[in-house]
C-alpha positions as CSV (number, residue, x, y, z in Angstrom):
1,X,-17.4,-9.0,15.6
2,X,-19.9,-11.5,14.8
3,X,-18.6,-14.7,13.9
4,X,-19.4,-14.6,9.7
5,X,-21.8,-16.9,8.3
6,X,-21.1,-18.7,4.8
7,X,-24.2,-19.0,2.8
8,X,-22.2,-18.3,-0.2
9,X,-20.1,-21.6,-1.3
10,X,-17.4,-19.9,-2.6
11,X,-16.1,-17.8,1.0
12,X,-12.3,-18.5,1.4
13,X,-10.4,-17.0,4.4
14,X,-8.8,-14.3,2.4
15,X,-8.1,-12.0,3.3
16,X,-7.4,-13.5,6.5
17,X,-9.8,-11.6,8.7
18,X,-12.6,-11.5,6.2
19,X,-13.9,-12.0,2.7
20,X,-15.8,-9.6,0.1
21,X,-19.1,-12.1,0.4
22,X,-19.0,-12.8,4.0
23,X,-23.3,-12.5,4.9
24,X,-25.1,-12.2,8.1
25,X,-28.7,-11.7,8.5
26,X,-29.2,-11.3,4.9
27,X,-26.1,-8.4,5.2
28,X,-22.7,-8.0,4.4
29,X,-20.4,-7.6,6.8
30,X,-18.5,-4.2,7.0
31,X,-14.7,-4.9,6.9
32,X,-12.4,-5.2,9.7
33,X,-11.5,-2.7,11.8
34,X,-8.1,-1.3,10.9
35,X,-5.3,-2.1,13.6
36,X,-2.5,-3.8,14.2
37,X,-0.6,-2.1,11.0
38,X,-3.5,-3.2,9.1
39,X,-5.2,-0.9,6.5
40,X,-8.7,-2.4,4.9
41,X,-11.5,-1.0,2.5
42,X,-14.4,-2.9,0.8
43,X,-16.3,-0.8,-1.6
44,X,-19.2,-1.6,-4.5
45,X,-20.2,-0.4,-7.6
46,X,-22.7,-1.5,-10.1
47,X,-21.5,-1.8,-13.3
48,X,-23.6,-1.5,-16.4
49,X,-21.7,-5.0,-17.8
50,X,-22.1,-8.9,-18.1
51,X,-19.7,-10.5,-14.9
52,X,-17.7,-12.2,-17.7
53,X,-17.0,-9.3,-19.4
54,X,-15.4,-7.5,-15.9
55,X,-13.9,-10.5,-14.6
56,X,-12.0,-10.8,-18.2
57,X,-11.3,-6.7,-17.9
58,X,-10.0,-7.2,-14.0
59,X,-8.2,-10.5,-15.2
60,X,-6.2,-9.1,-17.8
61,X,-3.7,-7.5,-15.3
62,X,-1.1,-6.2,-18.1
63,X,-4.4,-3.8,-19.2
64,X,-4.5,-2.8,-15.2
65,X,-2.4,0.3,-16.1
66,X,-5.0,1.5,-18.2
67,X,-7.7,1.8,-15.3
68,X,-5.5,1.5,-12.0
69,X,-3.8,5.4,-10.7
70,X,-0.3,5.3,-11.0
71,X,0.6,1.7,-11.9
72,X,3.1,2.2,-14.7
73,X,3.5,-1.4,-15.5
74,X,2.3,-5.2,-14.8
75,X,4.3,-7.6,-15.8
76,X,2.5,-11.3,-16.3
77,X,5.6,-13.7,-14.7
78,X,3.2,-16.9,-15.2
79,X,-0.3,-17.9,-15.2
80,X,-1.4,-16.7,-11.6
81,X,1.7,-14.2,-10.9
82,X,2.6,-11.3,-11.6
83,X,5.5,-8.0,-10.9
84,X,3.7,-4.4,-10.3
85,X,5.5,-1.3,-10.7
86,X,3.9,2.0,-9.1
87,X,5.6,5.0,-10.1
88,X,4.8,8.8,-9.6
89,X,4.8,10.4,-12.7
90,X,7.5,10.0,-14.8
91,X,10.4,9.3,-12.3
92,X,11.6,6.4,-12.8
93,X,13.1,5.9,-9.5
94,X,10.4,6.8,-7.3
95,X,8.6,3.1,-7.2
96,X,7.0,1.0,-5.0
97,X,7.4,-2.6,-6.9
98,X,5.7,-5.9,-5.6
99,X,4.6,-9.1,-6.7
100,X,1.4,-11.1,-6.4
101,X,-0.4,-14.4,-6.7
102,X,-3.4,-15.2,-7.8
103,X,-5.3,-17.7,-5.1
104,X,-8.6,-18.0,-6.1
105,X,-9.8,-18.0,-9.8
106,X,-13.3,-18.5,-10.9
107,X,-13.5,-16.8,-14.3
108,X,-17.1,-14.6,-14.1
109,X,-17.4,-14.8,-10.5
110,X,-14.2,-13.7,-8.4
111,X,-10.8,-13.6,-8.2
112,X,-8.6,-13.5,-4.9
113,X,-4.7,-12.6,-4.7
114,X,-2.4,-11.9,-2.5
115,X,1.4,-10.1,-2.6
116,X,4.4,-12.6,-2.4
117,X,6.9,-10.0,-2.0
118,X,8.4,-6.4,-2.6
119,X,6.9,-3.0,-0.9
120,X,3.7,-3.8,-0.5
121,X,1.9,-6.2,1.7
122,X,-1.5,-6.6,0.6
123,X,-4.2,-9.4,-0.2
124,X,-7.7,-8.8,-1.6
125,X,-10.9,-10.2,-3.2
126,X,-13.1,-9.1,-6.2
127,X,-17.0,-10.7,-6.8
128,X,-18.8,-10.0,-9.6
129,X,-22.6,-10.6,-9.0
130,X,-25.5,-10.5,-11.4
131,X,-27.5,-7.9,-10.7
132,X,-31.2,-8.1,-9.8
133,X,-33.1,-8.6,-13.7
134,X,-29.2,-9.1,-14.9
135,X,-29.4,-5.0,-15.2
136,X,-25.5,-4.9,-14.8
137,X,-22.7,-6.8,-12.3
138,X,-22.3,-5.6,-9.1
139,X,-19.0,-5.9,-8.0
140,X,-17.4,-5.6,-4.9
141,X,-13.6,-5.2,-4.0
142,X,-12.2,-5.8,-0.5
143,X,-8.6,-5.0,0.1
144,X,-5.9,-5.7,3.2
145,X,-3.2,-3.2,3.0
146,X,-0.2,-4.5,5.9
147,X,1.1,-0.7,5.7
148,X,3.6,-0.8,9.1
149,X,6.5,1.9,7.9
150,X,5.0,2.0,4.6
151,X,1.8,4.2,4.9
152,X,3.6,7.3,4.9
153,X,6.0,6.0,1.4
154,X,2.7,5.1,0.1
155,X,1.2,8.4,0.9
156,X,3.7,10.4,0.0
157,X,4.0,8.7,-3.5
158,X,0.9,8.3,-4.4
159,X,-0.6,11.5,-2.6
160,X,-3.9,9.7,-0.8
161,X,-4.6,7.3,1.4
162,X,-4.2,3.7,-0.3
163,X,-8.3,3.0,0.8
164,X,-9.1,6.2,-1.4
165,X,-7.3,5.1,-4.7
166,X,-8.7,1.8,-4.4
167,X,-12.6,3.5,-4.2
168,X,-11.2,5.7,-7.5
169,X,-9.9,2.4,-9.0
170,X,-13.6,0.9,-9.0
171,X,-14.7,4.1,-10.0
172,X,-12.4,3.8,-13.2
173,X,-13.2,0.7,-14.3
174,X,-16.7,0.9,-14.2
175,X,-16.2,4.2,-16.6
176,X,-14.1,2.2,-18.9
177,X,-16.6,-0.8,-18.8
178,X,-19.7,1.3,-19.8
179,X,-18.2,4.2,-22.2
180,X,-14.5,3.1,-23.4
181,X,-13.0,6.0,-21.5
182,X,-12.3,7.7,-17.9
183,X,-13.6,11.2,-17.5
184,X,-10.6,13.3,-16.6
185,X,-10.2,16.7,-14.7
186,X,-6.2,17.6,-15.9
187,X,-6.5,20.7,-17.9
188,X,-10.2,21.7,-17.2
189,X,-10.2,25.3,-17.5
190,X,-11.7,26.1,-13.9
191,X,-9.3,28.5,-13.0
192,X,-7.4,29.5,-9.9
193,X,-9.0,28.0,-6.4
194,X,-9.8,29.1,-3.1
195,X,-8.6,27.2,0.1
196,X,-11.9,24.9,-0.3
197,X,-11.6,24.3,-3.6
198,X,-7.6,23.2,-2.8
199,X,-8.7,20.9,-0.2
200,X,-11.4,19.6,-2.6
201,X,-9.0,18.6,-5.5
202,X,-6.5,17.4,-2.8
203,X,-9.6,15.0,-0.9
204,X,-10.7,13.5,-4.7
205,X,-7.9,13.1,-6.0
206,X,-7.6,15.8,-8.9
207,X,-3.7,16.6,-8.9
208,X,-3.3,12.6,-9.4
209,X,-3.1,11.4,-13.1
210,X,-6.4,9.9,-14.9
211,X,-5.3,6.5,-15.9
212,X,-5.2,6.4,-19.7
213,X,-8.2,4.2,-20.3
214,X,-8.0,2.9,-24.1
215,X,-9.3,5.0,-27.0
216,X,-12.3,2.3,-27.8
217,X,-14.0,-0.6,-25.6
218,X,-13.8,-3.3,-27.8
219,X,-17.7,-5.1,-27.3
């Protein structure tokens, strides 16, 4: 892989192999090839918000329940850490608990973190960007899952692939951020499916639970 060049001040080696912002020719680089136990995924989305406002909605990480699948609780431990409990469904002792650090903090622009211990090993990198005419933020997420053993508990538990839920986690937020809720297919009366359809709802992710979003977006 081209060695990545830093025309953006702000680049920090973290994750370790590569950042969200990393340019070359004008490009961003795609993320690292996963090996080595090593799971990553860098996705986009263009939000129809200021970057203050989602860096304050991302930054708020008690609220992350309300927009992240199948995190039951965050617990603030001090100003950059925190304890995250995922859970599937309502059993309480089917978790996957971890905590993190936050590394890199600068409010409207990014925030980088890391895990500092638990069941999951993973570091990653949000950048909110103006968009072109300030129409909206684009914001991109880049994420190092250190599965080893745990791929298949994560899988298992969560029922997709930990690069998918963090695509549907962009997707949710950027729902919440523009219309104060996240569309939701439990208990759309579409009837009984065929073997597509089953492999359909099983590839995006219908038989996992909508996060509950909040009832108004407070402006």
């Amino acid at each position: 892989m081209q060695a990545p060049l830093t025309e953006k001040t702000h680049i920090e080696d973290v994750p370790q192999s590569a950042s969200a912002g990393v340019l070359v020719a004008g490009r961003y680089l795609p993320p690292p090839v996963d090996k080595d136990g090593k799971l990553w995924v860098r996705t986009s989305a263009l939000i129809l918000r200021d970057p203050e406002h989602l860096y304050a909605m991302w930054r708020d990480v008690e609220k992350a329940p309300m927009w992240q699948e199948q995190i039951a609780e965050v617990r603030s431990t001090g100003p950059k850490t925190s304890h995250w409990v995922m859970r599937q469904g309502n059993d309480r002792d089917n978790t996957i608990e971890w905590d993190s650090e936050i590394l890199k903090d600068e409010p409207g622009k990014r925030i980088v973190w890391r895990s500092t211990g638990g069941d999951s090993d993973n570091a990653g990198e949000v950048i909110f960007e103006p968009a072109p005419g300030n129409r909206g933020t684009l914001v991109t997420v880049l994420q190092e899952f250190r599965m080893g053993k745990l791929e298949s508990a994560w899988e298992t538990l969560t029922g997709r692939n930990p690069k998918q839920a963090v695509i549907e986690n962009l997707r949710h937020l950027k729902a919440l951020a523009e219309t104060g809720e996240i569309p939701r297919t439990q208990g759309q009366p579409h009837g009984p499916r065929g073997l597509t359809g089953k492999m359909k709802e099983t590839l995006y992710g219908e038989t996992i639970a909508t996060p509950p979003a909040e009832q108004r977006l407070a402006s």
